[in-house]
N, CA, C and O atoms as a printed pandas DataFrame, in Angstrom:
     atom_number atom_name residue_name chain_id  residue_number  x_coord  y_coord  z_coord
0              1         N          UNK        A               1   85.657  140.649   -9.822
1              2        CA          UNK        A               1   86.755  141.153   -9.018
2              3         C          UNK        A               1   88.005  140.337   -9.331
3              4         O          UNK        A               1   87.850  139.123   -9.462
4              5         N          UNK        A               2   89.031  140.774   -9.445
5              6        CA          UNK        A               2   90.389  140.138   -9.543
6              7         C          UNK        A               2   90.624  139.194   -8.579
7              8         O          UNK        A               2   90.154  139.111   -7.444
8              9         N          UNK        A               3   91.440  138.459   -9.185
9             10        CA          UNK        A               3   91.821  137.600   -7.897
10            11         C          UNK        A               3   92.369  138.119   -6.603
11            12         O          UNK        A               3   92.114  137.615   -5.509
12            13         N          UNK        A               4   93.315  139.395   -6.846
13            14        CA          UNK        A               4   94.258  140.246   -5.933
14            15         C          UNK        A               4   93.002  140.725   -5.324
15            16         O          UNK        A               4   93.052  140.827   -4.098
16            17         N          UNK        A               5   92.359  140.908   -5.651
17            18        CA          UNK        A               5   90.970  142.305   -4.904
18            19         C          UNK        A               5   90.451  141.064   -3.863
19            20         O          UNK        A               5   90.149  141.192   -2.676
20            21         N          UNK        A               6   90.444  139.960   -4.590
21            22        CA          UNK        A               6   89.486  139.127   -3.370
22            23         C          UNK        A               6   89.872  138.636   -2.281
23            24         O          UNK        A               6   89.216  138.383   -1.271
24            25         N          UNK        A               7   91.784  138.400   -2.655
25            26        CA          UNK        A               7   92.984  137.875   -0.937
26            27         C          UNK        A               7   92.969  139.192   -0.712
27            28         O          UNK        A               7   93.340  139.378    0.447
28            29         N          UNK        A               8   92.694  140.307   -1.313
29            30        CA          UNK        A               8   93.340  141.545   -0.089
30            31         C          UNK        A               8   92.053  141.626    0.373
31            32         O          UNK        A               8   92.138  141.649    1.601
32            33         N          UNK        A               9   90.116  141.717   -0.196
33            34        CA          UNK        A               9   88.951  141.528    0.771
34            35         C          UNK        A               9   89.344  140.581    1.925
35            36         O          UNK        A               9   89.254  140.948    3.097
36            37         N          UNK        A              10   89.785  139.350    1.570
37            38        CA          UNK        A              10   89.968  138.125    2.418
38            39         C          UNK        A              10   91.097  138.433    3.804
39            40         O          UNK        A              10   91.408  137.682    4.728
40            41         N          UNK        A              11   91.462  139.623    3.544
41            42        CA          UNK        A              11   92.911  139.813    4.723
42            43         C          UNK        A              11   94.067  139.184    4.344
43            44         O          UNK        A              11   95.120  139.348    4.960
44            45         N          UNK        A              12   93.980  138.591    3.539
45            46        CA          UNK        A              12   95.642  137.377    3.059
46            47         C          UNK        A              12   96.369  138.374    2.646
47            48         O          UNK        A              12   97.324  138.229    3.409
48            49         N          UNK        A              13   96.626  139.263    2.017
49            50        CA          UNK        A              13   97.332  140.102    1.335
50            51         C          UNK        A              13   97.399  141.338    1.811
51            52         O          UNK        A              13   96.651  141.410    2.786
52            53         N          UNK        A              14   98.149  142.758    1.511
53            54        CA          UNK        A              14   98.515  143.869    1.515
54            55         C          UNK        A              14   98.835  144.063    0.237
55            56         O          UNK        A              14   99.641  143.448   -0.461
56            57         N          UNK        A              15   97.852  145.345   -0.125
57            58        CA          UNK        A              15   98.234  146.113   -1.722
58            59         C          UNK        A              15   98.312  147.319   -1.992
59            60         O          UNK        A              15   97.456  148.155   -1.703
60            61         N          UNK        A              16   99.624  147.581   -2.726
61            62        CA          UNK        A              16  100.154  148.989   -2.749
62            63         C          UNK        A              16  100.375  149.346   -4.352
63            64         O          UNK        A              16  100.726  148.311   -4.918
64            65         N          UNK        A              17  100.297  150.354   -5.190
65            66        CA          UNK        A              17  100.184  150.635   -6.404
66            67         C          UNK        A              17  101.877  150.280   -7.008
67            68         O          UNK        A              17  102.739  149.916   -6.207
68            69         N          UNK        A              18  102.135  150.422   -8.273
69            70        CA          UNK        A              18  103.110  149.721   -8.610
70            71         C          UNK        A              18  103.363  148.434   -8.776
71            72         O          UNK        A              18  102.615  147.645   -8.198
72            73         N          UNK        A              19  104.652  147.823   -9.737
73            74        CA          UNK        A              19  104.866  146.645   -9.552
74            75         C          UNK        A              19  105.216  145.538   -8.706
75            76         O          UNK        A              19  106.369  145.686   -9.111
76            77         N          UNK        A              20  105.316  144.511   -7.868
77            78        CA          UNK        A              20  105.074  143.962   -7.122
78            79         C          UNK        A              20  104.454  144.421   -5.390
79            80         O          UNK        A              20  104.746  144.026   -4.262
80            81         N          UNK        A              21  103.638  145.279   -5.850
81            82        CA          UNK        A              21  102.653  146.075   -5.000
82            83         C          UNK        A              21  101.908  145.015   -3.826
83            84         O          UNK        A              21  101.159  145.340   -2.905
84            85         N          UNK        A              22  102.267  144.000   -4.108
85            86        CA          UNK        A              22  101.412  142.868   -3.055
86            87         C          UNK        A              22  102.429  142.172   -1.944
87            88         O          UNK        A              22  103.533  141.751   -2.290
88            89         N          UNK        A              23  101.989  142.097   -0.675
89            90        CA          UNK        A              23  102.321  141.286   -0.084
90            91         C          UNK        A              23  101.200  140.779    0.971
91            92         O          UNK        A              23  100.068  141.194    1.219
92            93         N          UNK        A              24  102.204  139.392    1.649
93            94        CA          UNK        A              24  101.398  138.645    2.704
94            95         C          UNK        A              24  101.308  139.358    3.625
95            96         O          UNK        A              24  102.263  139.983    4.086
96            97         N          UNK        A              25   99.653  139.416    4.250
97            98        CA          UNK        A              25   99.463  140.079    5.392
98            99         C          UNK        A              25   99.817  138.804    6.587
99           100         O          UNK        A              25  100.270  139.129    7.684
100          101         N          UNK        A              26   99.673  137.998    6.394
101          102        CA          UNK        A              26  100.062  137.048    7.857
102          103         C          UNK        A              26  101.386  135.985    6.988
103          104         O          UNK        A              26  101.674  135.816    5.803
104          105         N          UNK        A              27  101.882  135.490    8.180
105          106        CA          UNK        A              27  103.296  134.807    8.081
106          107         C          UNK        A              27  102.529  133.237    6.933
107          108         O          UNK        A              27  101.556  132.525    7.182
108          109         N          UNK        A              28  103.296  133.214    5.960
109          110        CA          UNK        A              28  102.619  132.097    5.401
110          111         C          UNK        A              28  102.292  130.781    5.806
111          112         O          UNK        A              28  101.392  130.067    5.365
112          113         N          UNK        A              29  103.224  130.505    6.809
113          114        CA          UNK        A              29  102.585  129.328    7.539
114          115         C          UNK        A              29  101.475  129.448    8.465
115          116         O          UNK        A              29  101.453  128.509    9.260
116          117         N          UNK        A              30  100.679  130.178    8.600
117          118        CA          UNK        A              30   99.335  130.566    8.784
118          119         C          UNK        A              30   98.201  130.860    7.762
119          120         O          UNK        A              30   97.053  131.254    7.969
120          121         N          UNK        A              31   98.895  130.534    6.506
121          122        CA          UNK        A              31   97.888  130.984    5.580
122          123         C          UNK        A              31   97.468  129.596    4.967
123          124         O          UNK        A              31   98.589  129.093    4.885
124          125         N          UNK        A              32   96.858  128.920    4.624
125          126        CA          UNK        A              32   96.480  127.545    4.092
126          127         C          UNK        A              32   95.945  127.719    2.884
127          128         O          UNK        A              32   95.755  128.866    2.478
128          129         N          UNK        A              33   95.580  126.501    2.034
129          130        CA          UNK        A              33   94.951  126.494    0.539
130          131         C          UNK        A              33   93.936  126.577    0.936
131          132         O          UNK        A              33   93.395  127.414    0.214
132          133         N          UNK        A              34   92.986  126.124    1.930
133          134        CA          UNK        A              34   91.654  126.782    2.302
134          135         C          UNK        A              34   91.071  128.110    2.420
135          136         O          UNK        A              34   89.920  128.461    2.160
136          137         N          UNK        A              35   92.327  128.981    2.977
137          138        CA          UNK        A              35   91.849  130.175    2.797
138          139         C          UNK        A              35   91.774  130.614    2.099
139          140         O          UNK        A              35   90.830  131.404    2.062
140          141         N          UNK        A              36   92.684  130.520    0.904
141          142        CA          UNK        A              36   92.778  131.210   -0.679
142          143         C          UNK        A              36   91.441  130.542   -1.443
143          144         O          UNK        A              36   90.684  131.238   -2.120
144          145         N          UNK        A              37   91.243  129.037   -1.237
145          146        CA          UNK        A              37   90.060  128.359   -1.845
146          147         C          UNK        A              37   89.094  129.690   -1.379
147          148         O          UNK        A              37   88.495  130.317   -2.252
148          149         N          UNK        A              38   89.030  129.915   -0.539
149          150        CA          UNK        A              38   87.660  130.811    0.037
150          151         C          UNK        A              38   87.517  131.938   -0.358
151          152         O          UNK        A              38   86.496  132.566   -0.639
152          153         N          UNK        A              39   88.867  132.282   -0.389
153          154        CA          UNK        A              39   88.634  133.696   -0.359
154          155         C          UNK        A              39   88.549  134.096   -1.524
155          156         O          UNK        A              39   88.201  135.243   -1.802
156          157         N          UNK        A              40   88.842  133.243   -2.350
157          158        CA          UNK        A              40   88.824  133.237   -4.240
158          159         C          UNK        A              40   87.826  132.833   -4.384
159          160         O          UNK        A              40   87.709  131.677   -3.977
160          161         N          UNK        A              41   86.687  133.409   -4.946
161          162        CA          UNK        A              41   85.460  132.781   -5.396
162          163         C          UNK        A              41   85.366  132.644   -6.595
163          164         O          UNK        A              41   84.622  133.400   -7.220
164          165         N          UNK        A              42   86.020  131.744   -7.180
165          166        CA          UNK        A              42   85.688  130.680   -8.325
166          167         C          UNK        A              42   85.041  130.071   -8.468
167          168         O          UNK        A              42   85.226  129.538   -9.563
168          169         N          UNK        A              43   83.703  129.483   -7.685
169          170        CA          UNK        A              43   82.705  128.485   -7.861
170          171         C          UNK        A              43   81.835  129.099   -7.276
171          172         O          UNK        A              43   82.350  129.731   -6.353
172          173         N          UNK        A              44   80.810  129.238   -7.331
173          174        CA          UNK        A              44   79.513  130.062   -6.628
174          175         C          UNK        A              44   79.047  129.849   -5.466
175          176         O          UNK        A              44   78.060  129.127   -5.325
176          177         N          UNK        A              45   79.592  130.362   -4.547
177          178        CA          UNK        A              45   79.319  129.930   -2.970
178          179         C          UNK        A              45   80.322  128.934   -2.290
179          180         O          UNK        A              45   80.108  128.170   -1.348
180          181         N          UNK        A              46   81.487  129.143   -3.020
181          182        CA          UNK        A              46   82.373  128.047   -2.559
182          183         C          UNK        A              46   82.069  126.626   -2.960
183          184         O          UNK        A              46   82.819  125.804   -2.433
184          185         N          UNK        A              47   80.972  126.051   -3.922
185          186        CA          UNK        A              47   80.678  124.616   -3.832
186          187         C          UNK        A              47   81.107  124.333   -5.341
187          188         O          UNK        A              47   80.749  124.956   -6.341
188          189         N          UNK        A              48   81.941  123.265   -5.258
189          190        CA          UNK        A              48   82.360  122.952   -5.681
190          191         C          UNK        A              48   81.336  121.929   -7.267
191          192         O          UNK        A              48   81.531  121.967   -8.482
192          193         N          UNK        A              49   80.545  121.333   -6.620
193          194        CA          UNK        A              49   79.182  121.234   -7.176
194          195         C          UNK        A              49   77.836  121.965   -7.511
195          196         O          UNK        A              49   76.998  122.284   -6.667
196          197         N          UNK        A              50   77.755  122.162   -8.707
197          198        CA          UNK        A              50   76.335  123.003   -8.413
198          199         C          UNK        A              50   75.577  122.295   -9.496
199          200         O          UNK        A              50   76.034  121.766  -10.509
200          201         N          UNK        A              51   74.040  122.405   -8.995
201          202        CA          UNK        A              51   73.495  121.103  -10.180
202          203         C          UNK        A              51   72.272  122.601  -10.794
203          204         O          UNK        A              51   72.195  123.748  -10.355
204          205         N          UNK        A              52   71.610  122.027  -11.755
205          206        CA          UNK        A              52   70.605  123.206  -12.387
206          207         C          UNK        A              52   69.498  123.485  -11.452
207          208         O          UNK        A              52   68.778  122.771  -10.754
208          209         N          UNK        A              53   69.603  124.882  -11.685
209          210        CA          UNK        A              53   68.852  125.729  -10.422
210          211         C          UNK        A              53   67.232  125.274  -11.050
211          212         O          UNK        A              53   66.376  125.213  -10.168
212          213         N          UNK        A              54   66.878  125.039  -12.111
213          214        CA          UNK        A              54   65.125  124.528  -12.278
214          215         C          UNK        A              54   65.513  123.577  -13.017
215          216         O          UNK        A              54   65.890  123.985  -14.116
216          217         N          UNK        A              55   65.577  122.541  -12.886
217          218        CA          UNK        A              55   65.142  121.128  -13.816
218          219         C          UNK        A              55   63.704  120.854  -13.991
219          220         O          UNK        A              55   62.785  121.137  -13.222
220          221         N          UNK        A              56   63.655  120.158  -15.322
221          222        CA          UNK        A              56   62.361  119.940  -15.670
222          223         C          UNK        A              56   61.787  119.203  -14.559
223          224         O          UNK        A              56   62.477  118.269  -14.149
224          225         N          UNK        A              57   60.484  119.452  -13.882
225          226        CA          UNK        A              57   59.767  118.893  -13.020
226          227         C          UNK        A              57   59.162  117.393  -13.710
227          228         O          UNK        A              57   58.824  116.400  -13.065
228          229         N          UNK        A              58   59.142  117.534  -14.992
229          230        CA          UNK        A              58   58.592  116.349  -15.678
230          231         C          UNK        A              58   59.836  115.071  -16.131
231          232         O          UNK        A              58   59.750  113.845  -16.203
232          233         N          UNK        A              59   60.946  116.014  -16.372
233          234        CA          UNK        A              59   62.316  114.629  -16.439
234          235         C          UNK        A              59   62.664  114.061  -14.946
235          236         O          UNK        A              59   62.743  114.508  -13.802
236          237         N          UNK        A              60   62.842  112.672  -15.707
237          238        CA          UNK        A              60   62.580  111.647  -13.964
238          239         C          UNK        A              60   64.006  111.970  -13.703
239          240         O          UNK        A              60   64.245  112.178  -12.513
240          241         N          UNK        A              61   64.998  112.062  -14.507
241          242        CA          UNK        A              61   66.275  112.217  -14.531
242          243         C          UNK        A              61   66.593  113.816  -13.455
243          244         O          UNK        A              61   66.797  113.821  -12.241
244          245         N          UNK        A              62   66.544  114.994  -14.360
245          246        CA          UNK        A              62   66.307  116.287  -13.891
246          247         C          UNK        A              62   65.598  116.335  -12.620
247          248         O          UNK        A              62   66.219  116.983  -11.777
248          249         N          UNK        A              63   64.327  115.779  -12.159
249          250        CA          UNK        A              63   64.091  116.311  -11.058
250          251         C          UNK        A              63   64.104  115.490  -10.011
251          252         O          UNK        A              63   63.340  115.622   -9.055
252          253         N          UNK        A              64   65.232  114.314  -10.148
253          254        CA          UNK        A              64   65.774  113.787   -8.793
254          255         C          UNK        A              64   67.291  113.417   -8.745
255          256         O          UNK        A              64   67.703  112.578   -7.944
256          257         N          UNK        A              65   68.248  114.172   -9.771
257          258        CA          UNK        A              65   69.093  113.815  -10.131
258          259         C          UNK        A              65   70.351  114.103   -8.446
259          260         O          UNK        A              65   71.139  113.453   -7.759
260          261         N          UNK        A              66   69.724  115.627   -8.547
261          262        CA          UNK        A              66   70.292  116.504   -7.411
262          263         C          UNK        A              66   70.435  115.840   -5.772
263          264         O          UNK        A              66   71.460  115.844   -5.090
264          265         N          UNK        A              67   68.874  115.197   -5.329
265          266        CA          UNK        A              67   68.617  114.558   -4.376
266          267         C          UNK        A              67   69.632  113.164   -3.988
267          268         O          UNK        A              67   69.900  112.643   -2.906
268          269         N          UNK        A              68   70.140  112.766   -5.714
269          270        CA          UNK        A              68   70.509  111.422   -5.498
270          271         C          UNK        A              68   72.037  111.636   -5.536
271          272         O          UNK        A              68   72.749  110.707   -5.155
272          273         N          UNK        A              69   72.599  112.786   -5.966
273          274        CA          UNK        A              69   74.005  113.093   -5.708
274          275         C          UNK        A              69   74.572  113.980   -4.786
275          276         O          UNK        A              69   75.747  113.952   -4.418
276          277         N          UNK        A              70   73.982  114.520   -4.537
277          278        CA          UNK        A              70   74.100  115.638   -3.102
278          279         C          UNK        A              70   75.013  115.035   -2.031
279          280         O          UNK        A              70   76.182  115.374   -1.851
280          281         N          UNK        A              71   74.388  114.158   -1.384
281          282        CA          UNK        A              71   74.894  113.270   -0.243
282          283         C          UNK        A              71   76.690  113.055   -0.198
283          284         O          UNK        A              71   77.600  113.324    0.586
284          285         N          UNK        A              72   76.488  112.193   -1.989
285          286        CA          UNK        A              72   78.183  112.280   -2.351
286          287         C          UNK        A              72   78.966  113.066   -2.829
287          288         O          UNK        A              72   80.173  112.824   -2.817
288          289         N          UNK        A              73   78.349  114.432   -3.478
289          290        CA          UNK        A              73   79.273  115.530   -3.347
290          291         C          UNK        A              73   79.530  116.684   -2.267
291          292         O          UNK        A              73   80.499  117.443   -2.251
292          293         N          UNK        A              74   78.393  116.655   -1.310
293          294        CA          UNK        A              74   79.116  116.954   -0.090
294          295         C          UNK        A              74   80.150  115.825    0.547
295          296         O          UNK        A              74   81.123  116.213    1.193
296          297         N          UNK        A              75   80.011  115.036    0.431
297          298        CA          UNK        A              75   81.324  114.242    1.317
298          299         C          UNK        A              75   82.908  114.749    0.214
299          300         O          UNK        A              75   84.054  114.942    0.620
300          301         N          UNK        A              76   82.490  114.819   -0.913
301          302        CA          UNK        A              76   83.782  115.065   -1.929
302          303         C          UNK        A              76   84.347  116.398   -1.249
303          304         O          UNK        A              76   85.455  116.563   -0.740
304          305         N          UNK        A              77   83.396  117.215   -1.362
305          306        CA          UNK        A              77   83.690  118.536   -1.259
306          307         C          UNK        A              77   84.402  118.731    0.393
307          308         O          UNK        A              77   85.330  119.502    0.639
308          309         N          UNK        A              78   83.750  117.885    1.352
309          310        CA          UNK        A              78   84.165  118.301    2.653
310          311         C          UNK        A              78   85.797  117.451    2.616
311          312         O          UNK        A              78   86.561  117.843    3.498
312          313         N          UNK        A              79   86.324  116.398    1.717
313          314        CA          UNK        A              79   87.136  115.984    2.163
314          315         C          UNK        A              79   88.568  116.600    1.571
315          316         O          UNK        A              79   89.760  116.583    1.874
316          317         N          UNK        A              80   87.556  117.252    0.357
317          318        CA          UNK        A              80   89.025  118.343   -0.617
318          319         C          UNK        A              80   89.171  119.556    0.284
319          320         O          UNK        A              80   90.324  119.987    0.260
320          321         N          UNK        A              81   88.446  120.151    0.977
321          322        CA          UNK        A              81   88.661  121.502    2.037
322          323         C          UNK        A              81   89.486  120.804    3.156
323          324         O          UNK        A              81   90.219  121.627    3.705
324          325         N          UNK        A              82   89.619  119.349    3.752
325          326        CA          UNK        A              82   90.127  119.121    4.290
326          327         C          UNK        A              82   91.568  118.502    4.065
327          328         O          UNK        A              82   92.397  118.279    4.948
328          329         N          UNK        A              83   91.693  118.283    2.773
329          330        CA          UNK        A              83   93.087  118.601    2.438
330          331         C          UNK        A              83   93.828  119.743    1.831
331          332         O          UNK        A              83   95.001  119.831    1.469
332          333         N          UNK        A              84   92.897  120.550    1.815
333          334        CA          UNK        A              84   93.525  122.086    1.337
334          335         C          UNK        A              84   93.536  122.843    3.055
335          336         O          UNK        A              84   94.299  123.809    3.074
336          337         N          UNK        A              85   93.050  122.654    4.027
337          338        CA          UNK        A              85   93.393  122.832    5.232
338          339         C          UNK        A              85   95.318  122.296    5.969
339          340         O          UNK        A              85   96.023  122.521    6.953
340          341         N          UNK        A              86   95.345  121.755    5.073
341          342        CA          UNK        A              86   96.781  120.961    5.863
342          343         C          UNK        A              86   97.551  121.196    4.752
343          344         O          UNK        A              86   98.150  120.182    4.394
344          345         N          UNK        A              87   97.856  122.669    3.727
345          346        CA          UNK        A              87   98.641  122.835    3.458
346          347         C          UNK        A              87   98.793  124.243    3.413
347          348         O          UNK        A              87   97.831  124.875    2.976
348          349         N          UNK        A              88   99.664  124.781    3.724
349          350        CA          UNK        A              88   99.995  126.202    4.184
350          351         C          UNK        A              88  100.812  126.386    2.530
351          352         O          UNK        A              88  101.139  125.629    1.616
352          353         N          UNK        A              89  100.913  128.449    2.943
353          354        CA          UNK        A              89  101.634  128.824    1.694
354          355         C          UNK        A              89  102.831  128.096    1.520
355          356         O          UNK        A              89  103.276  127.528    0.523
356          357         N          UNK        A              90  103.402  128.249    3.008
357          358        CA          UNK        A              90  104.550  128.079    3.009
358          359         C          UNK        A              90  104.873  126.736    3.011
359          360         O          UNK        A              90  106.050  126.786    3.368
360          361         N          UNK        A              91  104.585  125.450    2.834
361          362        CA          UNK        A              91  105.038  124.687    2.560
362          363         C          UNK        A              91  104.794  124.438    1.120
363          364         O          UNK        A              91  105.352  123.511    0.535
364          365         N          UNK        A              92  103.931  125.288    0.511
365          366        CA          UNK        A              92  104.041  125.244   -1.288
366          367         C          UNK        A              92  105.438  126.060   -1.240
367          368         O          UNK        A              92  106.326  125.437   -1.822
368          369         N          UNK        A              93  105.827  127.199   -0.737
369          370        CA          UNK        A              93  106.944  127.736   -1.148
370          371         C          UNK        A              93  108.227  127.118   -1.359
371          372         O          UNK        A              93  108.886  127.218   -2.394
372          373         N          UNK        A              94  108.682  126.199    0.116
373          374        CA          UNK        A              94  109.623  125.251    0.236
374          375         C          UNK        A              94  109.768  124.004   -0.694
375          376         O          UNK        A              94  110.838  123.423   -0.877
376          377         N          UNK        A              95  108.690  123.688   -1.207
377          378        CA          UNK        A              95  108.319  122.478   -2.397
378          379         C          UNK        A              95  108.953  123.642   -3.550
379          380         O          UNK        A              95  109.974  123.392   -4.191
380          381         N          UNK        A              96  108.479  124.442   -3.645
381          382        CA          UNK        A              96  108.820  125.083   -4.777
382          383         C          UNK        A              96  110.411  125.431   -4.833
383          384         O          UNK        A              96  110.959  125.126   -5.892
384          385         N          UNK        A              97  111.190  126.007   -3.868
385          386        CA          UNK        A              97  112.315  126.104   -3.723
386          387         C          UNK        A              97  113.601  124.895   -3.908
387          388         O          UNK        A              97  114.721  124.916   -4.419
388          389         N          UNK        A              98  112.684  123.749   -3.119
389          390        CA          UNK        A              98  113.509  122.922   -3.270
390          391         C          UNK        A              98  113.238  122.252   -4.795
391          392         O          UNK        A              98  114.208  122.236   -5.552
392          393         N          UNK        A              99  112.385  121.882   -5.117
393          394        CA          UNK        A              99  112.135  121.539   -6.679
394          395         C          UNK        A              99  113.174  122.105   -7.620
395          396         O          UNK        A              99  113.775  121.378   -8.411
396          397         N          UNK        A             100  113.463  123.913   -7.495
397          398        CA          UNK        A             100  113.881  124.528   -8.348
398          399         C          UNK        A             100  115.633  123.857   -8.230
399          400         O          UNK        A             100  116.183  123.377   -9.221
400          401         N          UNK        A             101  116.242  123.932   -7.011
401          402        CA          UNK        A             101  116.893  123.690   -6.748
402          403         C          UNK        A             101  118.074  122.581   -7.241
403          404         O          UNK        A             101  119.279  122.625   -7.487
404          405         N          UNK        A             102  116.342  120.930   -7.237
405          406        CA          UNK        A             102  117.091  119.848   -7.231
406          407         C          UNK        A             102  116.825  119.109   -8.638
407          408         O          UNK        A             102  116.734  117.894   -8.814
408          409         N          UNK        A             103  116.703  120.325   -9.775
409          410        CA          UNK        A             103  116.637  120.205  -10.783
410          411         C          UNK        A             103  117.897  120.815  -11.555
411          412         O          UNK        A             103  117.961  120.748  -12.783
């Protein structure tokens, strides 16, 4: 699915045929990088980590590798959703505006 197909599944968007056929369904300072993280499925289930679905049962490596990193890539993962929570569209927009600006 397109990226557009997955914010307009997600509710973020409104899409109409033609060229710039898209817009925001909610005011962008209600919309955060979390939601787009989500609603864009780029990583399989949202995780950011994924380790091999059968490792050799016989590599000491392979079949405890998962057990022994898990712990610390959920803490990675919960603390990057929590800084993609505290940034809205709209303060990427204003970064962007003013950037263009004060160049």
């Amino acid at each position: 699915m397109l990226v557009i197909g997955q914010l307009k599944k997600a509710g973020l968007v409104n899409v109409r045929a033609g060229v710039g056929g898209a817009s925001l369904r909610k005011d962008p300072s209600e919309i955060t990088l979390l939601d787009v993280y989500r609603a864009v499925d780029v990583v399989d289930h949202n995780e950011l980590f994924n380790f091999h679905e059968h490792p050799n049962p016989n590599c000491p490596v392979g079949a405890n590798i998962e057990a022994t990193l898990r712990g610390a890539m959920i803490t990675a993962q919960e603390a990057m959703e929590r800084e993609l929570a505290q940034v809205t569209v709209q303060q990427l927009a204003y970064k962007l505006i003013n950037e263009k600006t004060s160049s």
